[in-house]
MARGU-903022 format. One record per atom (N, C-alpha, C): x, y, z; residue number from 0. Coordinates in steps of 0.05 Angstrom, whole numbers. Layout:
<kevos>
<kevo u="X" v="Y" w="Z" num="NUM"/>
...
</kevos>
This chain:
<kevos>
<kevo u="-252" v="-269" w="127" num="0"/>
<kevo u="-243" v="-244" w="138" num="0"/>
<kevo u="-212" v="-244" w="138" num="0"/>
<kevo u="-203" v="-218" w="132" num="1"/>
<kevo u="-170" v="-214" w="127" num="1"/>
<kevo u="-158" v="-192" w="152" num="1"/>
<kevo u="-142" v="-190" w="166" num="2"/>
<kevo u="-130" v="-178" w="180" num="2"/>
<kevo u="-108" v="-158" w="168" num="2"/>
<kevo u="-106" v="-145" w="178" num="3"/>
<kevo u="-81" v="-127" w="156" num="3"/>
<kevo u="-61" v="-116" w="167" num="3"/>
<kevo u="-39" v="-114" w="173" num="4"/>
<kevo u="-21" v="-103" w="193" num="4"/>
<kevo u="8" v="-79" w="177" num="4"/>
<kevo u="5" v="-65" w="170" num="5"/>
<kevo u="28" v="-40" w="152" num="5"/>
<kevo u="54" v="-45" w="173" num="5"/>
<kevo u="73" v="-37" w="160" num="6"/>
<kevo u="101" v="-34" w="173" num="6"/>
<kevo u="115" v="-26" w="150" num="6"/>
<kevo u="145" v="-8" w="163" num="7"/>
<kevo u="166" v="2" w="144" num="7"/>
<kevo u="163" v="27" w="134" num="7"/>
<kevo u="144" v="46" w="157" num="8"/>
<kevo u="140" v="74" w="144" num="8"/>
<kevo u="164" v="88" w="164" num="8"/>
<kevo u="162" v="116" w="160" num="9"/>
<kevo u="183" v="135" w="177" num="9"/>
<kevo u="183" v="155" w="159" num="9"/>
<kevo u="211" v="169" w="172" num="10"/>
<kevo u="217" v="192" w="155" num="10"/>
<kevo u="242" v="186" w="141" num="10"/>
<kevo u="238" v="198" w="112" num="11"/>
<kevo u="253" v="199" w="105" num="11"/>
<kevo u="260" v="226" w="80" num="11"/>
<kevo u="286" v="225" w="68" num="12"/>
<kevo u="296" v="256" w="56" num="12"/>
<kevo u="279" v="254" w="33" num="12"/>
<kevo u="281" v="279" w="16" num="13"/>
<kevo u="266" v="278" w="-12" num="13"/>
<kevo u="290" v="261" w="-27" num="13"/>
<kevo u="278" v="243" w="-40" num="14"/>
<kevo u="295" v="230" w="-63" num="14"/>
<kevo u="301" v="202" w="-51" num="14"/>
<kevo u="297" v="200" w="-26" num="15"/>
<kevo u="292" v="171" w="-14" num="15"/>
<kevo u="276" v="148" w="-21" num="15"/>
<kevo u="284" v="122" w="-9" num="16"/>
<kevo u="263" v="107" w="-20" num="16"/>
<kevo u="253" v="91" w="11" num="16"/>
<kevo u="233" v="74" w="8" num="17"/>
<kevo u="222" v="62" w="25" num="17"/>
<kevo u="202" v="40" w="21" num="17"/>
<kevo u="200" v="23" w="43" num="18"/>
<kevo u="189" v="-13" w="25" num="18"/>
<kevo u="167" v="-12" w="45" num="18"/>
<kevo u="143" v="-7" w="40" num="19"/>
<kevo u="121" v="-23" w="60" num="19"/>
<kevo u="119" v="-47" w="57" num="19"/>
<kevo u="108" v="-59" w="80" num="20"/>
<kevo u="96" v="-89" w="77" num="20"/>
<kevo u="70" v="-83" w="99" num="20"/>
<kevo u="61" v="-102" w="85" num="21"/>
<kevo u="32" v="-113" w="99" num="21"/>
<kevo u="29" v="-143" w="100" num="21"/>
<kevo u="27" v="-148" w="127" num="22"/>
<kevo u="17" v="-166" w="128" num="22"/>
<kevo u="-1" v="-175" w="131" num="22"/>
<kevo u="-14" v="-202" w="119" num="23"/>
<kevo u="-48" v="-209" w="117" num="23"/>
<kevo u="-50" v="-228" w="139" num="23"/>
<kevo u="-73" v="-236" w="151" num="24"/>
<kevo u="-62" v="-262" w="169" num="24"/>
<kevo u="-105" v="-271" w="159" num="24"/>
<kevo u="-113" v="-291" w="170" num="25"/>
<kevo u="-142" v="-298" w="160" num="25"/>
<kevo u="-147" v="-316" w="134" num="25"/>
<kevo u="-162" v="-307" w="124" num="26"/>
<kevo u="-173" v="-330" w="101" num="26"/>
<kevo u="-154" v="-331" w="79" num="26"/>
<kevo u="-160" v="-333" w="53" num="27"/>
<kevo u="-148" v="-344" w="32" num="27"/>
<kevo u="-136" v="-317" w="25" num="27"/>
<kevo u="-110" v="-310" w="23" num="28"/>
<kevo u="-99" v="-288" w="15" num="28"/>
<kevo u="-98" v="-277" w="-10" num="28"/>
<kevo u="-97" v="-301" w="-23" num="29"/>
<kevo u="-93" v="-301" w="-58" num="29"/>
<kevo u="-120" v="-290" w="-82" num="29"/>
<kevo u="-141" v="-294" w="-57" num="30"/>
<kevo u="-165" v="-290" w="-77" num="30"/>
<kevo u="-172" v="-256" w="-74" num="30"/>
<kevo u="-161" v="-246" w="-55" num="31"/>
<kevo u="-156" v="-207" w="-55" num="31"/>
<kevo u="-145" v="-195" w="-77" num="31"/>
<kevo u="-162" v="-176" w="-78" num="32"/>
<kevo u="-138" v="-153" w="-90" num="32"/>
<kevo u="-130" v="-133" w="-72" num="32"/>
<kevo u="-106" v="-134" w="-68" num="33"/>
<kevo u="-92" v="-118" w="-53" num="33"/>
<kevo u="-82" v="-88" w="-63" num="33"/>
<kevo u="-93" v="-71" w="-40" num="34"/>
<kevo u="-86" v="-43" w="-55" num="34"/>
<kevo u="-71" v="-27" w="-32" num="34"/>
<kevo u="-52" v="1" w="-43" num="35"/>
<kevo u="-44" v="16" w="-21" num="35"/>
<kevo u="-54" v="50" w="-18" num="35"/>
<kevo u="-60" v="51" w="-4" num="36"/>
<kevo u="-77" v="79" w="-4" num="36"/>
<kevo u="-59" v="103" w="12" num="36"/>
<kevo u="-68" v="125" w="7" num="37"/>
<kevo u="-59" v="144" w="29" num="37"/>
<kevo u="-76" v="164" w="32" num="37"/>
<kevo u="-75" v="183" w="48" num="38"/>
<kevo u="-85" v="200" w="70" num="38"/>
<kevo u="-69" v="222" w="82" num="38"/>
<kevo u="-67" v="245" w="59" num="39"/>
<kevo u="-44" v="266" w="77" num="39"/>
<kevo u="-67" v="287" w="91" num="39"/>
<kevo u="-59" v="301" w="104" num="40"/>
<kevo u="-74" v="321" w="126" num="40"/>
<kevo u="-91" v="331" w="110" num="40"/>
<kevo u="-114" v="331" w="117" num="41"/>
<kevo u="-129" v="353" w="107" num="41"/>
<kevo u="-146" v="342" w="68" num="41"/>
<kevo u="-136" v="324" w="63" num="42"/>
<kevo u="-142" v="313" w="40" num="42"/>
<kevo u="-162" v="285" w="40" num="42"/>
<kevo u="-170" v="272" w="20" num="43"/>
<kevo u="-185" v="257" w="10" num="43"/>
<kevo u="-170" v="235" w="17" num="43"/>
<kevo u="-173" v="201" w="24" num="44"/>
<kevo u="-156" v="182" w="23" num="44"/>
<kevo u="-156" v="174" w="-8" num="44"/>
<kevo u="-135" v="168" w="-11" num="45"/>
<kevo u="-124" v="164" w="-47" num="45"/>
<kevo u="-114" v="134" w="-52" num="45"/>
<kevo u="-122" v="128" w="-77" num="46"/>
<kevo u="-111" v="99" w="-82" num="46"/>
<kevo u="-79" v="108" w="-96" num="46"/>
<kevo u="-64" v="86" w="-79" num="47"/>
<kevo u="-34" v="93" w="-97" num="47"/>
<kevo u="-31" v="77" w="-111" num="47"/>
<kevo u="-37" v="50" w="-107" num="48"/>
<kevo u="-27" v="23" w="-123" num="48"/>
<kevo u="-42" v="6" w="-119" num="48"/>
<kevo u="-52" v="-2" w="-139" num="49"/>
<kevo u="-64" v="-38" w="-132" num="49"/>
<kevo u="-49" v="-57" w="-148" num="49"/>
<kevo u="-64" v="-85" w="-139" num="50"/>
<kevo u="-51" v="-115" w="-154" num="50"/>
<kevo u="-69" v="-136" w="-150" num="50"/>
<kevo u="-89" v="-149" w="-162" num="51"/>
<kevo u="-102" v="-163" w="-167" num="51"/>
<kevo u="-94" v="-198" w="-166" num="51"/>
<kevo u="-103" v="-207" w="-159" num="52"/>
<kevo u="-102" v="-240" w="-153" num="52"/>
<kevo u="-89" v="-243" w="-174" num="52"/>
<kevo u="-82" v="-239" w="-199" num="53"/>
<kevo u="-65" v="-245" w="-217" num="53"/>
<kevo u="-45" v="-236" w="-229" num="53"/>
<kevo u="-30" v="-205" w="-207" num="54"/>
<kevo u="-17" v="-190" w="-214" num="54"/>
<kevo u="-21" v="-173" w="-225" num="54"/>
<kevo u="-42" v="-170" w="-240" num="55"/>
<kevo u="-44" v="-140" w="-262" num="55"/>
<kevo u="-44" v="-122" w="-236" num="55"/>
<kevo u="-23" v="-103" w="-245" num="56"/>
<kevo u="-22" v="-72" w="-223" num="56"/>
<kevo u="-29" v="-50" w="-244" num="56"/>
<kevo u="-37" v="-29" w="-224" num="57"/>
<kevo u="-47" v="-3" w="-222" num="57"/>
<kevo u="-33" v="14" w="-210" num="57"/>
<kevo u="-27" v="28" w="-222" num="58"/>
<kevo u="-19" v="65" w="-205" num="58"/>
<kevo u="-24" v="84" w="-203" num="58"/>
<kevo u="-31" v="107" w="-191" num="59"/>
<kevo u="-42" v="136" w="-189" num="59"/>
<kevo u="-10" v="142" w="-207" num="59"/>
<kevo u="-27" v="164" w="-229" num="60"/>
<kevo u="2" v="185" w="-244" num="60"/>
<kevo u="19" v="191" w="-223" num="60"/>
<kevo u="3" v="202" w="-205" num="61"/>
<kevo u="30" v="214" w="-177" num="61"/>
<kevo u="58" v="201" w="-170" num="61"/>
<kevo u="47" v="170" w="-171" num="62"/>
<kevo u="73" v="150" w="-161" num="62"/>
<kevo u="86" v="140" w="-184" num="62"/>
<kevo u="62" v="134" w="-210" num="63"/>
<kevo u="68" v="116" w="-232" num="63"/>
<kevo u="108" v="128" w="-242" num="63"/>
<kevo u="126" v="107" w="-242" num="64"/>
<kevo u="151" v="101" w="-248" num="64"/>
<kevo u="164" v="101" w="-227" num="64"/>
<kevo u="148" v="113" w="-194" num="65"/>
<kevo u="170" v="122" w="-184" num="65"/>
<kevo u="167" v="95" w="-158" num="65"/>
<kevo u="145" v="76" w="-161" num="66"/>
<kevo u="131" v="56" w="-148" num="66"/>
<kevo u="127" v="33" w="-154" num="66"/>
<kevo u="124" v="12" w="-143" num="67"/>
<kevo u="123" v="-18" w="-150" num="67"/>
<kevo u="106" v="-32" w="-131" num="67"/>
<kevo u="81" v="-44" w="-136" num="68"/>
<kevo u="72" v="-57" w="-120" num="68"/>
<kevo u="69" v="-84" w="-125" num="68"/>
<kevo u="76" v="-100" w="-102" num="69"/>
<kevo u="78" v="-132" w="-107" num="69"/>
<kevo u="64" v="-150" w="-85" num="69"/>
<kevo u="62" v="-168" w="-86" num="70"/>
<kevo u="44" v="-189" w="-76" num="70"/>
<kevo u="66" v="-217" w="-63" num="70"/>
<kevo u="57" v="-228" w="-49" num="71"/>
<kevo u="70" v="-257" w="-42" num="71"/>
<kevo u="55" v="-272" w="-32" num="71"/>
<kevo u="36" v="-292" w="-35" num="72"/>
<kevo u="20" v="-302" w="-37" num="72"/>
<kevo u="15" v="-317" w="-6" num="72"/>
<kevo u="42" v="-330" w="-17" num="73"/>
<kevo u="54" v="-355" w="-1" num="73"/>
<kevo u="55" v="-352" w="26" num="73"/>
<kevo u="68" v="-325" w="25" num="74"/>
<kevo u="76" v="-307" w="53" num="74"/>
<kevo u="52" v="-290" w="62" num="74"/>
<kevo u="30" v="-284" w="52" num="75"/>
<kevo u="9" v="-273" w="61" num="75"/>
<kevo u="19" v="-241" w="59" num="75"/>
<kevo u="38" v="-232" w="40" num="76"/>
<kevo u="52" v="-211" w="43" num="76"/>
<kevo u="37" v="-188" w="21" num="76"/>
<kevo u="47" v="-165" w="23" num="77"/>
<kevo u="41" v="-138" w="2" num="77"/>
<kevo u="64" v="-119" w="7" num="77"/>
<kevo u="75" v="-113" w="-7" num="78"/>
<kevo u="93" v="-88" w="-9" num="78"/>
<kevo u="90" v="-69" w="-26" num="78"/>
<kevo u="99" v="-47" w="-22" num="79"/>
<kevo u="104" v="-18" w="-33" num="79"/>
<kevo u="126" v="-13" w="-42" num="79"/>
<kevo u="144" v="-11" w="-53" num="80"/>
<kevo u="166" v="-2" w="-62" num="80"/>
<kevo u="163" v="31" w="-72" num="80"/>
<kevo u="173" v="49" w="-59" num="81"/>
<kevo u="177" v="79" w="-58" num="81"/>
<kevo u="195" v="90" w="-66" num="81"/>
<kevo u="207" v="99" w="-85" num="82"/>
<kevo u="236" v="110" w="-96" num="82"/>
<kevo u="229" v="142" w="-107" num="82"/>
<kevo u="249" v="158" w="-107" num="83"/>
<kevo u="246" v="182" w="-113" num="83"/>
<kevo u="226" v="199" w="-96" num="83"/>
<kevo u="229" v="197" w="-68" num="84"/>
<kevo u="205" v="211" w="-57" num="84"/>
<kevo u="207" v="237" w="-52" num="84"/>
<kevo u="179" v="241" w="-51" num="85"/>
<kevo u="176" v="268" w="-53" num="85"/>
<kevo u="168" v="288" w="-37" num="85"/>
<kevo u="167" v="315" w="-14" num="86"/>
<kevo u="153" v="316" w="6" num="86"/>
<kevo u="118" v="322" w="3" num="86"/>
<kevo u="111" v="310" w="-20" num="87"/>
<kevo u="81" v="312" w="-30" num="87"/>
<kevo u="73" v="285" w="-19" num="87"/>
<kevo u="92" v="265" w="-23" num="88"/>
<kevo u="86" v="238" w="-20" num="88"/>
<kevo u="78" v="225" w="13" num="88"/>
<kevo u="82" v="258" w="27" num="89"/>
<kevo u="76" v="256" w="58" num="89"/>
<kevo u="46" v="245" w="67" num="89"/>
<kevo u="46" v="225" w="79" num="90"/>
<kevo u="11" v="210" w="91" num="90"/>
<kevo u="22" v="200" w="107" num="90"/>
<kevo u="-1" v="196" w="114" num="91"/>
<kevo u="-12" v="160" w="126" num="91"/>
<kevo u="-16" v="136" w="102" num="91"/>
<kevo u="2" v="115" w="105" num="92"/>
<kevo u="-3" v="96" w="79" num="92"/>
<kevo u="-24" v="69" w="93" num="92"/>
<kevo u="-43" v="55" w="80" num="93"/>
<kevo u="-56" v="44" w="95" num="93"/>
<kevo u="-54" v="22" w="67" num="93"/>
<kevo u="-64" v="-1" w="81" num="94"/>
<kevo u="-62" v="-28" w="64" num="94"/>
<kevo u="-90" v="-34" w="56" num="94"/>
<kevo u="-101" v="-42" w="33" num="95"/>
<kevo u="-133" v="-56" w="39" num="95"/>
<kevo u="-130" v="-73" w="23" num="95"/>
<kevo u="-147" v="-96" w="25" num="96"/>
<kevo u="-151" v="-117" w="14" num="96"/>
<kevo u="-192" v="-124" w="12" num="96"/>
<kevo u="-183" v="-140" w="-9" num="97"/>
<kevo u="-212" v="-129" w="-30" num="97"/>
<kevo u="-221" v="-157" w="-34" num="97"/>
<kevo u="-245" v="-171" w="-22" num="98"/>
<kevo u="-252" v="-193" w="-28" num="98"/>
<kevo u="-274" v="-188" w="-52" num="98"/>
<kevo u="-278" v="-197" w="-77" num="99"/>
<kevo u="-286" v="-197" w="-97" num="99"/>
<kevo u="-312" v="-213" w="-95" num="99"/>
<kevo u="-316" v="-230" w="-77" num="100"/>
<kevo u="-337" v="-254" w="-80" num="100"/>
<kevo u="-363" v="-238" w="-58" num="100"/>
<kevo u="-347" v="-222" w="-42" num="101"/>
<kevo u="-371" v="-217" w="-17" num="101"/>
<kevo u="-367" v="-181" w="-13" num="101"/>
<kevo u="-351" v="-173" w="-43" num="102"/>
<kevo u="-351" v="-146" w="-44" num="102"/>
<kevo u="-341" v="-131" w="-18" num="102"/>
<kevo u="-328" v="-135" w="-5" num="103"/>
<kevo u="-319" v="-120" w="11" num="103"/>
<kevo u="-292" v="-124" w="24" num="103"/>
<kevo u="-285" v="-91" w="37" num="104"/>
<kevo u="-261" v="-76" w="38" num="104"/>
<kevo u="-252" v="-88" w="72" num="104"/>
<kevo u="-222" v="-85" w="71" num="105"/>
<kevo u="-208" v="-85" w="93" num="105"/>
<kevo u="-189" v="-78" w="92" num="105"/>
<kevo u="-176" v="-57" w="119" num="106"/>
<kevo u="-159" v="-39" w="122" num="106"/>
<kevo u="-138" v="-36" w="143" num="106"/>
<kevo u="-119" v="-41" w="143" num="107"/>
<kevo u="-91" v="-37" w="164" num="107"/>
<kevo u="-97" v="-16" w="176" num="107"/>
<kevo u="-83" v="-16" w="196" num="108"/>
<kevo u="-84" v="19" w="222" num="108"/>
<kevo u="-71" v="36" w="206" num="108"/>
<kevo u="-53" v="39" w="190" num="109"/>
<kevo u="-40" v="53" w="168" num="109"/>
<kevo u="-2" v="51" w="183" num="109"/>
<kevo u="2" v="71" w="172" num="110"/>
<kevo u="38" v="74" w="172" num="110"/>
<kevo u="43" v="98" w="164" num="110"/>
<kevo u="49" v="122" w="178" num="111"/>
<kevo u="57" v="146" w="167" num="111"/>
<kevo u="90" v="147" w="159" num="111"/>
<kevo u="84" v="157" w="134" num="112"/>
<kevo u="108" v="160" w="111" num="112"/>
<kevo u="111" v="202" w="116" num="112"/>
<kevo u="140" v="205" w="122" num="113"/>
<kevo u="147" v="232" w="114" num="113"/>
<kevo u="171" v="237" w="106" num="113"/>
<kevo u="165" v="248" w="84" num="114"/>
<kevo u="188" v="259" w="64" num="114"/>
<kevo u="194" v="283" w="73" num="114"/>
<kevo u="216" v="293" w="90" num="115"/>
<kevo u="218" v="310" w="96" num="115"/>
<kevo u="257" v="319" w="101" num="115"/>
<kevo u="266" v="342" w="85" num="116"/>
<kevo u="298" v="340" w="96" num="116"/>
<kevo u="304" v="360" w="125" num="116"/>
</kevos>
């Protein structure tokens, strides 16, 4: 079992940028795939980015160029990297991590992100 903890959301202007992290605390961190999701009002929760135990990442078109998602193993860490934001890019950002062997999901309290001037 993995624990998940988001930090580094707020507000910020359109064209801003901003770094989540998550932290993992629990079993083997490295064997997850780590993904970042969101959740704006009234909508579907959305995958924004994943990264797989071996780095291959993923993006939703929405973020793809404007996003970076990374891993640290060592540190039990996940980040978001956010640049060019947008006030579309307004949620709740939430962390999950994906055990592959026992198929199942786990999820941070989230972090609300607003792009707003």
């Amino acid at each position: 079992q993995v624990q998940l903890v988001e930090s580094g959301g707020g507000l910020v202007q359109p064209g801003g940028s901003l770094r989540l992290s998550c932290a993992a605390s629990g079993s083997i961190f490295s064997i997850y795939r780590m993904g970042w999701y969101r959740q704006a009002p009234g909508k579907q929760r959305e995958l924004v980015a994943s990264i797989t135990s071996g780095g291959v990442t993923n993006y939703a078109d929405s973020v793809k160029g404007r996003s970076t998602i990374s891993r640290d193993n060592a540190k039990k860490m996940g980040y978001l990297q956010m640049n060019s934001l947008r006030p579309e890019d307004t949620a709740v950002y939430y962390c999950n991590a994906y055990n592959p062997f026992i198929s199942t999901n786990y999820w941070g309290q989230g972090t609300q992100v607003t792009v707003s001037s």
